[in-house]
C-alpha positions as CSV (number, residue, x, y, z in Angstrom):
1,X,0.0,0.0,0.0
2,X,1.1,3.4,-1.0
3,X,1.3,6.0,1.8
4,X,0.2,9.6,0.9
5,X,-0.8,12.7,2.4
6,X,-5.0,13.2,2.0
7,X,-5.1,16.2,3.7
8,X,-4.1,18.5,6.9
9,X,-6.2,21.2,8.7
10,X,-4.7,24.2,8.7
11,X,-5.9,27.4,11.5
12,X,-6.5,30.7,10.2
13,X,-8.3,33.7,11.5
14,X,-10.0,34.2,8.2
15,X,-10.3,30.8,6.7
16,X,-11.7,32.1,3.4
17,X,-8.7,34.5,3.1
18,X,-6.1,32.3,4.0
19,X,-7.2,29.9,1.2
20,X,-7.7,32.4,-1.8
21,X,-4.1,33.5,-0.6
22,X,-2.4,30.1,-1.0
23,X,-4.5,29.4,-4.0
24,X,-3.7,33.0,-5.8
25,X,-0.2,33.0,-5.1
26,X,0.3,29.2,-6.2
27,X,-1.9,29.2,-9.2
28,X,-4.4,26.6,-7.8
29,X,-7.7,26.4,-8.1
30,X,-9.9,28.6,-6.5
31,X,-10.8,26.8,-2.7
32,X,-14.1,25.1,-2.0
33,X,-15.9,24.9,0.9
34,X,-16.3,21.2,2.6
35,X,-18.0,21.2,5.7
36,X,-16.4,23.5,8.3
37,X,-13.0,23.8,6.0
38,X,-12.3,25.6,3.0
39,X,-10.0,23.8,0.9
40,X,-7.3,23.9,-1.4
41,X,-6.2,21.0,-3.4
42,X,-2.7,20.5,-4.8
43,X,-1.9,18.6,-8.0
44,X,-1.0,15.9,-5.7
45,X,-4.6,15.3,-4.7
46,X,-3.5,16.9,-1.1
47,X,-6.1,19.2,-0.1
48,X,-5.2,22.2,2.7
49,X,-8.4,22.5,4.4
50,X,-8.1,25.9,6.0
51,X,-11.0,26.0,9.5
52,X,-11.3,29.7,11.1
53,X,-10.2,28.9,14.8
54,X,-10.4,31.8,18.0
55,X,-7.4,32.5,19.8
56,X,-3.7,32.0,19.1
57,X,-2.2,30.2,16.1
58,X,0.6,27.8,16.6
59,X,2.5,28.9,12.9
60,X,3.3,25.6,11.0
61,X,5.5,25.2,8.0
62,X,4.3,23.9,4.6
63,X,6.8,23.1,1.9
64,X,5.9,22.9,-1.6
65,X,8.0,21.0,-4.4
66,X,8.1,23.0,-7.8
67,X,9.3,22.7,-11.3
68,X,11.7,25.3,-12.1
69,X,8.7,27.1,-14.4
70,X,6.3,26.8,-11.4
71,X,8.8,28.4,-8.8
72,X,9.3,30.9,-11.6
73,X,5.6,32.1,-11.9
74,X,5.2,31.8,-8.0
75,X,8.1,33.5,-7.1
76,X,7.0,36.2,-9.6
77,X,3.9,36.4,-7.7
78,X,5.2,36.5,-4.6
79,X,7.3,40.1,-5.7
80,X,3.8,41.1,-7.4
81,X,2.1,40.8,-4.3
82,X,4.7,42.7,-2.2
83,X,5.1,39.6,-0.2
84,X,8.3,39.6,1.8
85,X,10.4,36.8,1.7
86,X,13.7,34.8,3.2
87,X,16.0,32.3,2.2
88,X,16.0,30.3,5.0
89,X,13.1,29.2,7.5
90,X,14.6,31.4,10.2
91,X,13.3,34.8,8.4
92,X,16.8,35.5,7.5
93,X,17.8,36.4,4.4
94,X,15.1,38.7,3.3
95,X,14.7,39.7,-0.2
96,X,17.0,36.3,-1.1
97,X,16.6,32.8,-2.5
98,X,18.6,30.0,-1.3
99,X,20.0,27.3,-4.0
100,X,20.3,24.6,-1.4
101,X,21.3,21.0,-2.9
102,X,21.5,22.7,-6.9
103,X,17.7,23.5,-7.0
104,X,16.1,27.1,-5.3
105,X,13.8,27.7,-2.2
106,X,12.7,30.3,-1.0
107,X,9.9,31.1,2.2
108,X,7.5,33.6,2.7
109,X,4.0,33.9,5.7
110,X,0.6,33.6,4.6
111,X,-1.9,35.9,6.0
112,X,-1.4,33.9,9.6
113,X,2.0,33.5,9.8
114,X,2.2,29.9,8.5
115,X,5.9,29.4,6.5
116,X,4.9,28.3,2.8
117,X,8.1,27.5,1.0
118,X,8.9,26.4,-2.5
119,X,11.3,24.3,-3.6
120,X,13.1,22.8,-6.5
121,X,14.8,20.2,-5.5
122,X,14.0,18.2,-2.0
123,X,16.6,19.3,0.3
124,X,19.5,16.6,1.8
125,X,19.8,15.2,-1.6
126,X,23.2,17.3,-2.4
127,X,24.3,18.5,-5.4
């Protein structure tokens, strides 16, 4: 049997925002609503389903792996948007890429301070 990632729940003050944010700025579809979530599905068949929660949000980290044309047109619309960004998960090296293990990456917040970053190449493969 083949293990893959269905889906994850991810907490957002405005769930409805937080999706058409990852969607826009990836070039995914537009979310849909299921039940309590609004959800954004990857070409992997992995959906984010985004839930509107009270309180604090614990930030997670959600790493995407990209063509070189696809972290091309994202990146661009990561500068379009005005989106800061870092080459490394520590929010250092603003306004950089990293070329970790001879692909690029670089990270950048969604509206709730969740770390999306895109990759090339999956990292600890060298190069």
């Amino acid at each position: 049997m083949a293990v893959r990632l269905n889906h994850t729940i991810v907490s957002a003050r405005n769930a409805r925002a937080s999706a058409e944010f990852l969607a826009s700025v990836m070039g995914l579809p537009a979310p849909t609503p299921f039940g309590p979530f609004i959800a954004v599905r990857t070409d992997g068949d992995t959906t984010l389903d985004f839930m509107d929660v009270r309180g604090d949000i614990t930030p997670q980290h959600y790493a995407f792996l990209v063509d070189e044309d696809d972290f091309d047109a994202i990146f661009g619309r990561v500068r379009e948007f005005g989106v800061t960004y870092w080459s490394d998960h520590g929010h250092r090296g603003e306004g950089r890429i990293n070329t970790r293990d001879g692909g690029r990456g670089v990270y950048f917040d969604d509206p709730d301070g969740h770390a999306l970053e895109i990759i090339t190449k999956p990292y600890g493969g060298g190069a």
